[in-house]
Steps between C-alpha positions, in 0.01 A plus 500: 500500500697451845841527478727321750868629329655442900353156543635425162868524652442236730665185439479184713687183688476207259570245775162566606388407155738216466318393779203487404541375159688177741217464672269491223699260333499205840137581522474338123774211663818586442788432737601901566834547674432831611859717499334821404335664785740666767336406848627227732371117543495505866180594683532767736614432846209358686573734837442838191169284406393465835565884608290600206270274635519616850412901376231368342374361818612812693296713317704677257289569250474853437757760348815547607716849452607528136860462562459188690439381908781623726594194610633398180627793357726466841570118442616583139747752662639252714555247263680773272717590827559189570576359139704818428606651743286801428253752644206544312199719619159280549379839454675462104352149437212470295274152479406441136294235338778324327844594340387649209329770677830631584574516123177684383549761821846612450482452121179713499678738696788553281372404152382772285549604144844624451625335834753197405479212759777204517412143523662137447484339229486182476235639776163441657257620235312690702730785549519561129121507492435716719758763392350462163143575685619862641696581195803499612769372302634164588914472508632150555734426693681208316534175733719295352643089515862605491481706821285199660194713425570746775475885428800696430535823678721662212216381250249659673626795594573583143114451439448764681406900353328765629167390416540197747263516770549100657723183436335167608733234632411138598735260672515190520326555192160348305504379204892444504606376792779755577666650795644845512809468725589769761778687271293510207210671750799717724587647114192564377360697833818709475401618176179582545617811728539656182143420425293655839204531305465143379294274730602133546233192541638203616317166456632304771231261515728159474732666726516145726537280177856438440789244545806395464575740824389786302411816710216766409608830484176731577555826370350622836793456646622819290418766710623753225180414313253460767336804418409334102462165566194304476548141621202245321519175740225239620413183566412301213784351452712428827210339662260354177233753522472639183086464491490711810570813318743648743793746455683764641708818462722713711510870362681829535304778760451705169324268310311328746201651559449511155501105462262538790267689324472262162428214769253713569339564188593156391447227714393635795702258737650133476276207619501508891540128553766477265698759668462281836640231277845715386522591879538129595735414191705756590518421883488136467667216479736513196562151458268423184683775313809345556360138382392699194811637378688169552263376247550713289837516519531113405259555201717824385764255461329252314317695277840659434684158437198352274454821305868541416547112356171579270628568081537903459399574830758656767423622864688704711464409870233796658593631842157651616133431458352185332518502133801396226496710202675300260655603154366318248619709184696140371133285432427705232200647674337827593435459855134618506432235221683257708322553796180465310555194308659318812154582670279408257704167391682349823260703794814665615400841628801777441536877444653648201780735568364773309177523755769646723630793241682523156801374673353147597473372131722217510416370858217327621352520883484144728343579831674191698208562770385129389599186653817328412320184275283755339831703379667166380229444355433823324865522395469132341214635351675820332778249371310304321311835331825603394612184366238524270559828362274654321 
């Protein structure tokens, strides 16, 4: 018989299957509200379409170096310098083929039986998963609604032991909403010079998603932790290409060449016309990214404003990123239950908190990357559903 035991660890993002259950469900004729899936509602930028377009035509067809062309490994350094201020190696940039590439590398790295490895949680799934995969053991790192689901540094820092090889971080944050501020980061770094063997991966892919005059706080521009820091960033969210499977990651001299060689092994090199793409959004106009995020913004508030005047249902206002995660412990439901019964009954597509770690029970996922009559409308929807009880 063949045994898989590793495979067996693997878990998996239920918005994907949320998704598709949604989809199956409008192709029998239901009106789906889909507030499940993660990915903006904007197409991307026509000038990115049309350089993609243009390599085509150019004749870049072939394979490119594994770590990605040099023109955009440089462009990605300039936006970081420019954006923060910081000087960043092309030479440590690596090209990926979407976010969670990142994640896998520098969890593969790091993960191995005995090794403990810090994550959020309420968190994106897949860092639990594939901690689980390597054997590692996974430690959350509790995110919680009274701090405004931002990390804190003195929770964390307790978390950690000898054993702990890396702590994952992620602000503005996914599924939650939250945004670390700059104290909360400034204490937490300081602590971890007690802790030079622990690596730090931060997931700073939203990192141009926030309001209310809100400022990122890269942990790149802590040179004290330069040489442990693995930065996960991309473009599949600040300019609506999350089909284009692009990412990519800034890492220390030590560990780079060893990222290089899984690329290697792995996936040989990112699609070359895709890359052309990145160069342009990157070196572009910035206009459309701008347009976006007001957007947004208004439908943060609204969402925020409907969910909050719903029975049992409260919402705190999120500073980062584009989903709510509102409690919902008062209407008498388990969130994952709730989630599935408003799908199947009203076509309102949701994530249940607990998709995102133990600590989500309670808390359900709206991705507000819809238009504004299609939240109203979804919100209307959920009122009525919980009118009706059970």
């Amino acid at each position: 018989m063949i045994t898989v035991e590793n495979f067996n660890r693997i878990g998996e993002e239920n918005a994907f299957a949320v998704l598709a259950r949604a989809g199956a469900l409008a192709d029998k004729g239901m009106d789906v509200i889909n507030l499940g899936i993660g990915q903006p509602d904007f197409p991307t930028p026509d000038n990115i379409v049309e350089a993609a377009i243009k390599a085509l035509r150019d004749g870049h067809h072939g394979y490119t170096p594994a770590t990605g062309i040099a023109p955009l490994r440089e462009a990605v350094s300039a936006d970081l310098h420019r954006r923060f201020n910081v000087e960043v190696d092309p030479g440590n940039v690596l090209i990926v083929p979407g976010g969670k590439v990142t994640m896998f590398t520098a969890i593969l790295m790091f993960g191995e039986p005995g090794a403990d490895i810090l994550y959020p949680d309420p968190g994106f799934p897949i860092y639990r998963s594939m901690i689980e995969f390597t054997g590692a053991n996974p430690i959350p790192i509790p995110i919680r609604e009274e701090n405004g689901f931002a990390f804190s540094a003195e929770e964390t820092l307790a978390l950690i032991t000898p054993q702990t090889r890396l702590i994952i971080l992620n602000s503005p944050a996914n599924p939650c909403g939250g945004v670390t501020p700059k104290t909360e980061v400034d204490k937490l770094v300081a602590g971890l010079a007690d802790h030079p063997q622990v690596a730090i991966m931060s997931d700073e892919i939203y990192d141009q998603m926030l309001y209310d005059g809100e400022q990122h706080v890269s942990l790149l521009t802590y040179p004290e932790i330069r040489d442990r820091l693995i930065l996960l960033n991309g473009w599949s969210k600040t300019y609506a290409m999350t089909g284009w499977r692009l990412g990519y990651s800034v890492w220390p001299d030590d560990l780079y060449e060893k990222a290089r060689k899984l690329a290697v092994n792995a996936w040989s090199c990112v699609n070359a016309p895709a890359q052309w793409a990145a160069l342009e959004a990157l070196t572009g106009p910035q206009d459309a990214v701008g347009v976006m995020l007001a957007e947004f913004d208004a439908r943060r508030k609204l969402v925020v404003k409907l969910l909050n005047d719903l029975p049992g249902v409260s919402c705190i206002t999120p500073k980062g990123a584009f989903y709510a995660f509102p409690n919902v412990k008062d209407t008498g439901w388990k969130a994952k239950e709730l989630a599935g019964q408003m799908l199947e009954k009203t076509g309102v597509a949701t994530i249940g908190g607990p998709d995102f770690g133990i600590l989500g029970e309670g808390y359900i996922r709206l991705s507000y990357a819809n238009s504004q009559e299609n939240i109203a409308r979804a919100v209307e929807r959920m009122r009525g559903f919980l009118a009706e009880g059970r």
